[in-house]
ChimeraX commands (.cxc) that place a marker at each C-alpha (Angstrom):
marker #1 position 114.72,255.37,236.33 radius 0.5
marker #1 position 116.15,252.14,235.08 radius 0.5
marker #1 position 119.25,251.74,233.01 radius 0.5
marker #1 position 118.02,249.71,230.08 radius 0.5
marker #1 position 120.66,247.55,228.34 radius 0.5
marker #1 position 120.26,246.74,224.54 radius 0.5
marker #1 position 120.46,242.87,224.20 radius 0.5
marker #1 position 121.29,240.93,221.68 radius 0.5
marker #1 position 119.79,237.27,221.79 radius 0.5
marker #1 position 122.17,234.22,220.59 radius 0.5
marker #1 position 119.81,232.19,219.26 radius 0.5
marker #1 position 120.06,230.72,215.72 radius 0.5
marker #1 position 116.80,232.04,214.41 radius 0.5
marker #1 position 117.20,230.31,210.99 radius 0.5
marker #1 position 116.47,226.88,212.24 radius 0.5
marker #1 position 113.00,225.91,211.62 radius 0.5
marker #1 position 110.17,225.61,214.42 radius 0.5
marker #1 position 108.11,222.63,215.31 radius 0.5
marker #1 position 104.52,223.00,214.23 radius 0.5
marker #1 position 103.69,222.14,218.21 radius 0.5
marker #1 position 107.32,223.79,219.45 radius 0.5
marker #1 position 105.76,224.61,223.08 radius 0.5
marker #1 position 105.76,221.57,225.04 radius 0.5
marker #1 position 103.79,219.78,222.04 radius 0.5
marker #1 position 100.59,221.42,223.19 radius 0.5
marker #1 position 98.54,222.68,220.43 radius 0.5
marker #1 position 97.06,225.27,222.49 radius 0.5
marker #1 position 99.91,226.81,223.87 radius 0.5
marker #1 position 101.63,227.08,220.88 radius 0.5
marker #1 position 98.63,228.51,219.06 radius 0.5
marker #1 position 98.23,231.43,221.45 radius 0.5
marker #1 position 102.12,232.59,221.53 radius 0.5
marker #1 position 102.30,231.99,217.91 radius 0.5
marker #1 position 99.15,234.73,217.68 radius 0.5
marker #1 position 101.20,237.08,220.26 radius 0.5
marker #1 position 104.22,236.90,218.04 radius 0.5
marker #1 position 102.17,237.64,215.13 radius 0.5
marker #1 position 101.18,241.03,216.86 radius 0.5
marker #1 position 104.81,242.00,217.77 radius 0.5
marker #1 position 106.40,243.44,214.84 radius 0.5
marker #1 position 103.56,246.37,214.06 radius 0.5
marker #1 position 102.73,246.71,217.34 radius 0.5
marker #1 position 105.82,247.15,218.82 radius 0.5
marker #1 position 106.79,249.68,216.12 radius 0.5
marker #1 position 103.67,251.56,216.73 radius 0.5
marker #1 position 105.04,251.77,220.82 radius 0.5
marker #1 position 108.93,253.04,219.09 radius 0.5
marker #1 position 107.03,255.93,217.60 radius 0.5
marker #1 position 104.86,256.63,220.13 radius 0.5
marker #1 position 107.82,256.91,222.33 radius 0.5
marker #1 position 109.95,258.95,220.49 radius 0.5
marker #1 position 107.34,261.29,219.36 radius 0.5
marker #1 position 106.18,261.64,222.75 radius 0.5
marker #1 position 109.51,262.29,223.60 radius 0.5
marker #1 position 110.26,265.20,220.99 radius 0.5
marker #1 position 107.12,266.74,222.77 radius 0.5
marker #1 position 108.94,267.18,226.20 radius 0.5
marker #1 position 110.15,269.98,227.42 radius 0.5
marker #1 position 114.18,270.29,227.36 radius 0.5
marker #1 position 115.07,269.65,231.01 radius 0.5
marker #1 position 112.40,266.55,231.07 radius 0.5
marker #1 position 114.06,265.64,227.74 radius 0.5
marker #1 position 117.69,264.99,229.45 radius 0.5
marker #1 position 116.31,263.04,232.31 radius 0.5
marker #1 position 114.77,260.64,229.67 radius 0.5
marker #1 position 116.68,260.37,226.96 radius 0.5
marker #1 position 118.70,257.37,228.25 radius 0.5
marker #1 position 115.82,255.57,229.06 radius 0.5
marker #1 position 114.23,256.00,225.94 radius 0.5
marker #1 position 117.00,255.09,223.98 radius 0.5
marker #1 position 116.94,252.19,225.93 radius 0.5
marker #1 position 113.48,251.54,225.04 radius 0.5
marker #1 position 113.62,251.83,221.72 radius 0.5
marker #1 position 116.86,249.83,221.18 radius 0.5
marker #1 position 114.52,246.98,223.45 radius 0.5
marker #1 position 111.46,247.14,221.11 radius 0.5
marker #1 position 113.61,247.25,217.71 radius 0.5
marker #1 position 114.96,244.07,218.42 radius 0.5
marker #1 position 112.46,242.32,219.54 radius 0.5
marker #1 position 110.32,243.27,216.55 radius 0.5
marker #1 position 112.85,242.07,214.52 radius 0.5
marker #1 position 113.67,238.73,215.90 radius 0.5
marker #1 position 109.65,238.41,216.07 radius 0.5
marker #1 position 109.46,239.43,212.47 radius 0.5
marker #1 position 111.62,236.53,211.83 radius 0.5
marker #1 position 110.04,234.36,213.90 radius 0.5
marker #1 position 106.68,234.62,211.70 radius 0.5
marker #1 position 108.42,233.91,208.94 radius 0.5
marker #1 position 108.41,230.32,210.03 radius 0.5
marker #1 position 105.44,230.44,210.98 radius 0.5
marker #1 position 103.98,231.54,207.41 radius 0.5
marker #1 position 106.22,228.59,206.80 radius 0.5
marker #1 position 103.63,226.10,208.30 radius 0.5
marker #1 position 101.28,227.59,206.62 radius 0.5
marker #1 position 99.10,230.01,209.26 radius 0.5
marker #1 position 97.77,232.84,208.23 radius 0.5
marker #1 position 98.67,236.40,210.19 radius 0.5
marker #1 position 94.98,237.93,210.27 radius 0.5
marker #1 position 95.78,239.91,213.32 radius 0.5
marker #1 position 98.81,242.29,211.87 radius 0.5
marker #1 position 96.24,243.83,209.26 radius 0.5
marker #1 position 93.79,244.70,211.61 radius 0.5
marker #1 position 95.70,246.20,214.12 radius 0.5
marker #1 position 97.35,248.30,211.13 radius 0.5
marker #1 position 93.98,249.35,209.95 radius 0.5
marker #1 position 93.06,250.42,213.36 radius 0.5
marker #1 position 96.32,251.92,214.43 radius 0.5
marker #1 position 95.75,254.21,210.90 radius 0.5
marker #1 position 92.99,256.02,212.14 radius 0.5
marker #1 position 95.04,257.47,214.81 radius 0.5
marker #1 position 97.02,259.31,212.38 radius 0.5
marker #1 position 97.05,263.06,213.51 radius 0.5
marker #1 position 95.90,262.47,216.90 radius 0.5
marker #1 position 97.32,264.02,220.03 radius 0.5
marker #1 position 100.33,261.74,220.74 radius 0.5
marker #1 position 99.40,261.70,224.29 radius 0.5
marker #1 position 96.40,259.43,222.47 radius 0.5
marker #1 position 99.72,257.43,220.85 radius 0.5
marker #1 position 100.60,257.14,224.53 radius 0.5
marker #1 position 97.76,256.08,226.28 radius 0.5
marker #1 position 97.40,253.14,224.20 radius 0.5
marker #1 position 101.32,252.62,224.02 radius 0.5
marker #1 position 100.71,252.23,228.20 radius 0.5
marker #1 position 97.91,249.99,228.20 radius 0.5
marker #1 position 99.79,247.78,225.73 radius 0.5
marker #1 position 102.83,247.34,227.96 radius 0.5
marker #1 position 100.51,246.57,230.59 radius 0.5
marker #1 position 99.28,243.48,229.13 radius 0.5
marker #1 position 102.98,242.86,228.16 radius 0.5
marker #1 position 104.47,243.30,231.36 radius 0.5
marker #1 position 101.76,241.32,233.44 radius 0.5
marker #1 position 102.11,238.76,230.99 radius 0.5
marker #1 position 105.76,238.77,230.48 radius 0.5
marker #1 position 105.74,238.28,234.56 radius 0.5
marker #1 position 103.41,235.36,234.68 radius 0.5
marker #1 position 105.57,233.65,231.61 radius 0.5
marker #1 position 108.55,234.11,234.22 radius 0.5
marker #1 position 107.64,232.70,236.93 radius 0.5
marker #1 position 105.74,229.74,234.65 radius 0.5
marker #1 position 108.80,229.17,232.75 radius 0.5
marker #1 position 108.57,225.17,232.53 radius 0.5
marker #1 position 105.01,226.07,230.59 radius 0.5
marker #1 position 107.25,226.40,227.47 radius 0.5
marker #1 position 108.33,222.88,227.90 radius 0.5
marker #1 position 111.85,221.30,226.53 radius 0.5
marker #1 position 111.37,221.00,222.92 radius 0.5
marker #1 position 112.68,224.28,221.23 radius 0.5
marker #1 position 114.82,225.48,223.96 radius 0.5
marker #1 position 115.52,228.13,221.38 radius 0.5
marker #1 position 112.38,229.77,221.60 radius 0.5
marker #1 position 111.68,229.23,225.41 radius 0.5
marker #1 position 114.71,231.61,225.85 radius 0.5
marker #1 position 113.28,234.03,223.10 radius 0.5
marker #1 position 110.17,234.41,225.78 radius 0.5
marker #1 position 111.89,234.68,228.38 radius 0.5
marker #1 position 114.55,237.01,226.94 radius 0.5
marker #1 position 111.78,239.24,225.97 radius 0.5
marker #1 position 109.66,238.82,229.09 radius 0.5
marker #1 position 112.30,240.36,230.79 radius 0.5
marker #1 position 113.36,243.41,228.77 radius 0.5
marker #1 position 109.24,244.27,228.37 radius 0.5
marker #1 position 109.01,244.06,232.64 radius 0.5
marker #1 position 112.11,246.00,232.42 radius 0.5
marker #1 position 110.95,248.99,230.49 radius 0.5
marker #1 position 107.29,248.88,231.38 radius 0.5
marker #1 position 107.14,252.36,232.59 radius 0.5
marker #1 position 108.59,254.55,230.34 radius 0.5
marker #1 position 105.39,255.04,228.14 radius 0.5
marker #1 position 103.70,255.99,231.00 radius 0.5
marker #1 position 106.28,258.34,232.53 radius 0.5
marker #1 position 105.55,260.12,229.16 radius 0.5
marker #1 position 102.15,260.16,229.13 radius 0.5
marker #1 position 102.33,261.38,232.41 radius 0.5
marker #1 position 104.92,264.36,231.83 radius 0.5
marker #1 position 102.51,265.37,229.06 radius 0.5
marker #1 position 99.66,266.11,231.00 radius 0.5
marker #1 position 97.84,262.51,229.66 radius 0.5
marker #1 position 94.68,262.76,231.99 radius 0.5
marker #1 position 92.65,259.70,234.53 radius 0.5
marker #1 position 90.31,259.87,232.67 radius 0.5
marker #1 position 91.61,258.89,229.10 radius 0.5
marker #1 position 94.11,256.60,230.78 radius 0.5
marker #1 position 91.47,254.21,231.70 radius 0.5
marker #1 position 89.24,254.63,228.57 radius 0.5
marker #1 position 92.46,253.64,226.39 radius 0.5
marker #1 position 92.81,250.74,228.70 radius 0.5
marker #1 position 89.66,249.31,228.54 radius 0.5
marker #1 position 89.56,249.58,224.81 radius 0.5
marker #1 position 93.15,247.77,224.61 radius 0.5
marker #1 position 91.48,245.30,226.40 radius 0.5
marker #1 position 89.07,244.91,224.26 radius 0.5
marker #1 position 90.85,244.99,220.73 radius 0.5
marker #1 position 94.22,242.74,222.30 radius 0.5
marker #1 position 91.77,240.18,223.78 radius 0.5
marker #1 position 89.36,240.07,220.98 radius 0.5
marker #1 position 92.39,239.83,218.82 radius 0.5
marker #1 position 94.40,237.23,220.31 radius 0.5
marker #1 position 91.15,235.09,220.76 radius 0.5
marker #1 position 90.45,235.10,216.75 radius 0.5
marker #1 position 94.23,234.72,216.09 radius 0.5
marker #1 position 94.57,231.67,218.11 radius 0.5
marker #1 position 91.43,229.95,216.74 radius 0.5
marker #1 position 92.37,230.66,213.04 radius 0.5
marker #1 position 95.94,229.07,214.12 radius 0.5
marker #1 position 94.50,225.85,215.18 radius 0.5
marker #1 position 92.03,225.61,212.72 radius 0.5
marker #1 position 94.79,226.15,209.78 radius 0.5
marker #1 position 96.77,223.25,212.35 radius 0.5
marker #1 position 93.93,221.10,212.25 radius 0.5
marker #1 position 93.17,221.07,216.10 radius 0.5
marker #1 position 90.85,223.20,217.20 radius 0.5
marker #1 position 87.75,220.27,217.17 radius 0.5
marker #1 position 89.70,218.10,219.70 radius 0.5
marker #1 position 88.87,217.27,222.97 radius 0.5
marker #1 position 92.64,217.20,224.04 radius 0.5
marker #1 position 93.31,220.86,222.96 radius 0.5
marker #1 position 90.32,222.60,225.12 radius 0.5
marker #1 position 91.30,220.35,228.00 radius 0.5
marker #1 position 94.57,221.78,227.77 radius 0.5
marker #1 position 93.00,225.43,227.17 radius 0.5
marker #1 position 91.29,225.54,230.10 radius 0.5
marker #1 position 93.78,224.32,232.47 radius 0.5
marker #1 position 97.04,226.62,230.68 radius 0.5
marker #1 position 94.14,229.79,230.94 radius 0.5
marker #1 position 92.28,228.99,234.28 radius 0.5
marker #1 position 94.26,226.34,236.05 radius 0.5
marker #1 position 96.28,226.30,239.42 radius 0.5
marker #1 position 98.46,228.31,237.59 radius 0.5
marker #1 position 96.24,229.57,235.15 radius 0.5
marker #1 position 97.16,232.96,232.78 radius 0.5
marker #1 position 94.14,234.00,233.16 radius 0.5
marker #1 position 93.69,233.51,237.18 radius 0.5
marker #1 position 96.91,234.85,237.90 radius 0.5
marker #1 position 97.25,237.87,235.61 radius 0.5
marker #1 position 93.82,239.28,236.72 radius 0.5
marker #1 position 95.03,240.60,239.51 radius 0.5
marker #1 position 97.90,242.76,238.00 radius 0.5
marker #1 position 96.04,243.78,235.01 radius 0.5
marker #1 position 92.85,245.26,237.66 radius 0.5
marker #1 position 95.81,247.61,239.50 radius 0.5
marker #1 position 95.90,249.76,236.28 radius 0.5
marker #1 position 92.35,251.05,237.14 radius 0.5
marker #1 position 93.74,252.79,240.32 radius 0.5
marker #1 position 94.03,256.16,240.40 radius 0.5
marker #1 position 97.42,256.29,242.17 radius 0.5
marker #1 position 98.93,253.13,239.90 radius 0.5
marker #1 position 102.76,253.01,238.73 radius 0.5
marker #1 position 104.14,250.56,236.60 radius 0.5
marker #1 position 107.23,250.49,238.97 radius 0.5
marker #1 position 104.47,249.51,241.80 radius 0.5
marker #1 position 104.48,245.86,240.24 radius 0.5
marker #1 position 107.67,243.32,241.52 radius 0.5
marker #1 position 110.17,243.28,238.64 radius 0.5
marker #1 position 112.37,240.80,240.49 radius 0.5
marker #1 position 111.77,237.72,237.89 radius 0.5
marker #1 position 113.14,239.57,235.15 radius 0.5
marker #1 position 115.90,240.80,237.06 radius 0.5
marker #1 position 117.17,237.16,238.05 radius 0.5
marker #1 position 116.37,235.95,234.49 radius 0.5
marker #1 position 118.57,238.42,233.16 radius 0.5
marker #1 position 121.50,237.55,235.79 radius 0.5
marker #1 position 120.91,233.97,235.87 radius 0.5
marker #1 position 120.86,233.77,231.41 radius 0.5
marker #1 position 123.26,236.45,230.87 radius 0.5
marker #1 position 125.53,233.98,228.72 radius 0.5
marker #1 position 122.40,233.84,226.17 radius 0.5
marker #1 position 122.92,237.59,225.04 radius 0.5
marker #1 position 125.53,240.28,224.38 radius 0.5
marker #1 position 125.02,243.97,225.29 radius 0.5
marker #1 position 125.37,245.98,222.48 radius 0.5
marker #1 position 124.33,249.39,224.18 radius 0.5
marker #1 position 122.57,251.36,226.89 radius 0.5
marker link #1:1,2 radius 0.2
marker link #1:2,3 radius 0.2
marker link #1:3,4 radius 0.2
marker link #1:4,5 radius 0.2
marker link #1:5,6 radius 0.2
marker link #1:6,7 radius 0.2
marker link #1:7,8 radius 0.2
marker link #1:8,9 radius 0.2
marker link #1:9,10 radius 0.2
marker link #1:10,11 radius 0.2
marker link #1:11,12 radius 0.2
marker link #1:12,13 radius 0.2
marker link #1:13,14 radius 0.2
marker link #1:14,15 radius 0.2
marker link #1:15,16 radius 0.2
marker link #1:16,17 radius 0.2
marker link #1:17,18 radius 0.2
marker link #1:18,19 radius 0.2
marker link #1:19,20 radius 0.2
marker link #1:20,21 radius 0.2
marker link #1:21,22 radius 0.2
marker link #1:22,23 radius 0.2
marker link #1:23,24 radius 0.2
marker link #1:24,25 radius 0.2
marker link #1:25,26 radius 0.2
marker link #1:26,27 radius 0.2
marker link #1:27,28 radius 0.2
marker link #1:28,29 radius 0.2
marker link #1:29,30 radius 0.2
marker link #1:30,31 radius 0.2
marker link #1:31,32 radius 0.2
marker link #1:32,33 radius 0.2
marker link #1:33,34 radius 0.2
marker link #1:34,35 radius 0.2
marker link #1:35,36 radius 0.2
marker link #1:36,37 radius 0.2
marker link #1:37,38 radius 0.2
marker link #1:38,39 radius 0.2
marker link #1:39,40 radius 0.2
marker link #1:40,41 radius 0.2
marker link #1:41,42 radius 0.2
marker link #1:42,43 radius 0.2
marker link #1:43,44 radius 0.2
marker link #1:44,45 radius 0.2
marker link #1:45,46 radius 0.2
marker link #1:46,47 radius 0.2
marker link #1:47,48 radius 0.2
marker link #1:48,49 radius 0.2
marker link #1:49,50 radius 0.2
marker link #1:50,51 radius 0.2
marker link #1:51,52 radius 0.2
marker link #1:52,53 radius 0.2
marker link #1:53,54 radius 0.2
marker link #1:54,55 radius 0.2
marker link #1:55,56 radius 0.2
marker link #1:56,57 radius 0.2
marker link #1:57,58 radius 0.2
marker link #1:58,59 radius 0.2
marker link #1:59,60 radius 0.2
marker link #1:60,61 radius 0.2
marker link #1:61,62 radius 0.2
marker link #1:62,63 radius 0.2
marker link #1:63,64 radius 0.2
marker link #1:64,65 radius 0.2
marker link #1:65,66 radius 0.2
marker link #1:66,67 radius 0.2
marker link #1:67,68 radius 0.2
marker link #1:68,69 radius 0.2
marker link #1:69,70 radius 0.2
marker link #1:70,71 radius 0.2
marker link #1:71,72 radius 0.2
marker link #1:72,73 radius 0.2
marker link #1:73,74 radius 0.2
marker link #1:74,75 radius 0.2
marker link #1:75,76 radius 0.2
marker link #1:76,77 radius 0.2
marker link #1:77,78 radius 0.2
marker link #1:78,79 radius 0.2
marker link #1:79,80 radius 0.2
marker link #1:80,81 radius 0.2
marker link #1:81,82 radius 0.2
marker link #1:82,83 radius 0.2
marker link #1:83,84 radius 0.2
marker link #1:84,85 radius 0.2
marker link #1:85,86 radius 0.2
marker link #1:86,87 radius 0.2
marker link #1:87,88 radius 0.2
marker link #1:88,89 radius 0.2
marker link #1:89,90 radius 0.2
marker link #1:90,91 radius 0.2
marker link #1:91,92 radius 0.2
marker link #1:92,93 radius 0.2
marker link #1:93,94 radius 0.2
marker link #1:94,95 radius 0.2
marker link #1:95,96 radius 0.2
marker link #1:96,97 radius 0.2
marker link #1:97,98 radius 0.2
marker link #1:98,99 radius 0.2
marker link #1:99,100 radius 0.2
marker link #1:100,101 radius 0.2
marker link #1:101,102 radius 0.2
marker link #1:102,103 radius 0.2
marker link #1:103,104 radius 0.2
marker link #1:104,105 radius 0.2
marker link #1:105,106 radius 0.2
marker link #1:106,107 radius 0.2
marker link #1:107,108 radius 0.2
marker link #1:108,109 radius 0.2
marker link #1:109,110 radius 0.2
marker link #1:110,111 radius 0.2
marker link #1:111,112 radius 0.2
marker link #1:112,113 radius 0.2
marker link #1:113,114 radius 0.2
marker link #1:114,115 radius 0.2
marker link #1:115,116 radius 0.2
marker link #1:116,117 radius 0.2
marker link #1:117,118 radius 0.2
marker link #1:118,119 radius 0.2
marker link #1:119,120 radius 0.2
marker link #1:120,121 radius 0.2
marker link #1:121,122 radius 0.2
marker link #1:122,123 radius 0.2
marker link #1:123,124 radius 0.2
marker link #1:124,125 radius 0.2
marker link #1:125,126 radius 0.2
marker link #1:126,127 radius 0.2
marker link #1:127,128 radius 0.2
marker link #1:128,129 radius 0.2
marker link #1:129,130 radius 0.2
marker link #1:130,131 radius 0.2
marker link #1:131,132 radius 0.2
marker link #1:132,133 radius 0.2
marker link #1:133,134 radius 0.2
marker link #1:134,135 radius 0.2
marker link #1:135,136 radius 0.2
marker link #1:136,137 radius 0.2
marker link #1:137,138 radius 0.2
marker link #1:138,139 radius 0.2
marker link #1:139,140 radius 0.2
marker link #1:140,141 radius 0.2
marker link #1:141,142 radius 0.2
marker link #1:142,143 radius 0.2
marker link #1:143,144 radius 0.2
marker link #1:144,145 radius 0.2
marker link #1:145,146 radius 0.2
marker link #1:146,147 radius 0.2
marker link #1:147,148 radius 0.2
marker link #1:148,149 radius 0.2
marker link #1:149,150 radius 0.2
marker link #1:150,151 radius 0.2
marker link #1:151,152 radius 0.2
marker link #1:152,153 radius 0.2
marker link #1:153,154 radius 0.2
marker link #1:154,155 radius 0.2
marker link #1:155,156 radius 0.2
marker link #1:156,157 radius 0.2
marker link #1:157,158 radius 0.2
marker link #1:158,159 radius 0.2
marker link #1:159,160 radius 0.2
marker link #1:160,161 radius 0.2
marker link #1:161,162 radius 0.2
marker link #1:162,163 radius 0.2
marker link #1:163,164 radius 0.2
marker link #1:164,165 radius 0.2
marker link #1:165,166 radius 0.2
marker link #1:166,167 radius 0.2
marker link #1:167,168 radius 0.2
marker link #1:168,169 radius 0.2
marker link #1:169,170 radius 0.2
marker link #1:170,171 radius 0.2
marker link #1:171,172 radius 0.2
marker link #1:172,173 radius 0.2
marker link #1:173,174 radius 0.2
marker link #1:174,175 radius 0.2
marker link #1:175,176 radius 0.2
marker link #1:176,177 radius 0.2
marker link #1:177,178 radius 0.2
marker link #1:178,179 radius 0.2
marker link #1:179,180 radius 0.2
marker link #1:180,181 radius 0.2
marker link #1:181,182 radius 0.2
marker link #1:182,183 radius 0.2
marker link #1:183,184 radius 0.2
marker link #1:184,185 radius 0.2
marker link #1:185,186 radius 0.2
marker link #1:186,187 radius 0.2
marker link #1:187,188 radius 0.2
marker link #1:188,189 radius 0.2
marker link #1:189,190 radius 0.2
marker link #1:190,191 radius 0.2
marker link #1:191,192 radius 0.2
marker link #1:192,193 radius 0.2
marker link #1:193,194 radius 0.2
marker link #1:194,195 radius 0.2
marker link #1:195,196 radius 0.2
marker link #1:196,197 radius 0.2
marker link #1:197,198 radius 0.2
marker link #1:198,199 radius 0.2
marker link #1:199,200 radius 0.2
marker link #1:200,201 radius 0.2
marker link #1:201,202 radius 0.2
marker link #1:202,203 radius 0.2
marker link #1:203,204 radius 0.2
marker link #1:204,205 radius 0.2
marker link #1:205,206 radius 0.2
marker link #1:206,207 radius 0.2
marker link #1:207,208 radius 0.2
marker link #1:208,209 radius 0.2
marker link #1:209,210 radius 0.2
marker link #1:210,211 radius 0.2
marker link #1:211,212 radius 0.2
marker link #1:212,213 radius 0.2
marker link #1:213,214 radius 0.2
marker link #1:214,215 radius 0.2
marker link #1:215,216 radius 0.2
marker link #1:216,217 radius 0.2
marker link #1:217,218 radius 0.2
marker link #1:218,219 radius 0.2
marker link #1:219,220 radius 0.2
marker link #1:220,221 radius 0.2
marker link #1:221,222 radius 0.2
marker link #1:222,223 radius 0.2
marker link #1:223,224 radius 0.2
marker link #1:224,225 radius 0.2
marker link #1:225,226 radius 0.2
marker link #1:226,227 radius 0.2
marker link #1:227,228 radius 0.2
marker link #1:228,229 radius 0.2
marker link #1:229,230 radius 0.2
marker link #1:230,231 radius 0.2
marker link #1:231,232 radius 0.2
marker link #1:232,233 radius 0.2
marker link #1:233,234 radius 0.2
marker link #1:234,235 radius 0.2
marker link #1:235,236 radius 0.2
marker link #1:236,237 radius 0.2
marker link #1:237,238 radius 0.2
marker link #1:238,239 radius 0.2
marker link #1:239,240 radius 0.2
marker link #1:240,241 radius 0.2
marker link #1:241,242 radius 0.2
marker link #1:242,243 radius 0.2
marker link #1:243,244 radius 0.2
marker link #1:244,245 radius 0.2
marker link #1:245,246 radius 0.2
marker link #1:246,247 radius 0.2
marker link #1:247,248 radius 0.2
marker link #1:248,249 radius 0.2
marker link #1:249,250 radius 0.2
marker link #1:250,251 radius 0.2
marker link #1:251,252 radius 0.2
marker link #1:252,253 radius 0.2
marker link #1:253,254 radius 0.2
marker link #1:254,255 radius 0.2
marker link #1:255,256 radius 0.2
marker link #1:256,257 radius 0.2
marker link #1:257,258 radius 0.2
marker link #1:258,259 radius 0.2
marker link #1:259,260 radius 0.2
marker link #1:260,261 radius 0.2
marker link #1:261,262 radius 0.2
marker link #1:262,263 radius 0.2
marker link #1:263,264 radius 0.2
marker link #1:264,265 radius 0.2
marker link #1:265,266 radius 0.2
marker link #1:266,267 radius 0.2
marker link #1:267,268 radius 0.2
marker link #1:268,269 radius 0.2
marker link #1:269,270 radius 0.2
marker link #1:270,271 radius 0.2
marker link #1:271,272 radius 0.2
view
């Protein structure tokens, strides 16, 4: 189990963001503008699949938890907040969230379902957050030196999401979530968060006024598929969630660890 700390980020999120805030690359900034844009309904969709998965637990399972998913929800509260904040700016500079209304329109037809169905998709989705939250750590100087305010929002919540990455899947787990239906939720996340994030990144450079230059697909392909590539190093992690016998906890959480001791002047503890 791991003791998960509610943070509280000091960062002045009233200041305004540079249209190109991530090392002036239009690319770069397009895609984590389109992952912040997906933060604030998904990670409330993850809060109640948590706690209602939690409810579901028997009583003794329900004490060995309960810290933890406190924690968890404490985590994912604030970062949907500061996120939700965050796109505020970014409606700002005029781009256009197309993503949060489709994932609400999907995430409505699950209404009624088994939550172990809540779960399974809840898992998947911290998968792809804590693979890429691990990459971003260890590819820090990516996010470049212009809004050192946001660089530390990343990190900040790179950290907490490879800190809590199991606890959705502890729960599905406990509930008797099956192989099976673990795998078919994950290959359908992949589908719908790829698919997403693809269309959300083009519509943001389009609205930017990039998207037909040269310079910004040179810099695609080397951020997605260079030496250090997202892409070429995350495809790795993500293909160890199609074991059988895989753990979140089986995946090295040290980055976010030393982030958190090396940065922990940029946030206050406000609970466990």
């Amino acid at each position: 189990m791991t003791d998960l700390v509610v943070r509280r980020l000091l960062v002045d999120m009233q200041a305004p963001i540079e249209r190109h805030w991530c090392a002036g690359d239009p690319f770069r900034t397009a895609l984590l503008d389109a992952l912040s844009m997906s933060f604030p309904v998904g990670e409330q969709f993850f809060i109640d699949s948590v706690r209602e998965g939690f409810k579901a637990l028997p009583g003794p399972l329900q004490e060995r938890l309960r810290d933890e998913v406190q924690g968890f929800i404490g985590q994912e509260a604030t970062h949907r907040r500061l996120h939700a904040l965050y796109n505020e700016h970014l409606q700002r500079l005029g781009l256009v969230n197309h993503w949060e209304p489709r994932a609400r329109k999907r995430l409505g037809l699950l209404e009624g379902a088994d939550i172990r169905h809540w779960l399974g998709i809840t898992a998947a989705n911290e998968h792809f957050t804590a693979i890429l939250a691990d990459w971003l750590l260890h590819n820090a100087d990516l996010l470049g030196e212009r809004d050192p305010r946001l660089a530390t929002l990343w990190l900040w919540h790179s950290a907490e999401e490879s800190e809590h990455k199991s606890i959705a899947f502890d729960l599905y787990q406990a509930l008797g979530g099956d192989h099976r239906w673990r795998l078919r939720w994950f290959r359908r996340v992949t589908v719908f968060f790829l698919s997403d994030a693809v269309r959300q990144t083009l519509s943001n450079l389009r609205q930017d006024g990039t998207l037909w230059r040269w310079s910004t697909w040179k810099g695609a392909a080397s951020f997605l598929f260079g030496r250090r590539g997202l892409v070429r190093q995350t495809f790795g992690p993500w293909k160890q969630y199609l074991r059988r016998d895989f753990h979140p906890s089986q995946q090295d959480s040290s980055a976010s660890r030393r982030w958190l001791a090396e940065h922990a002047h940029q946030f206050v503890a406000v609970g466990r």
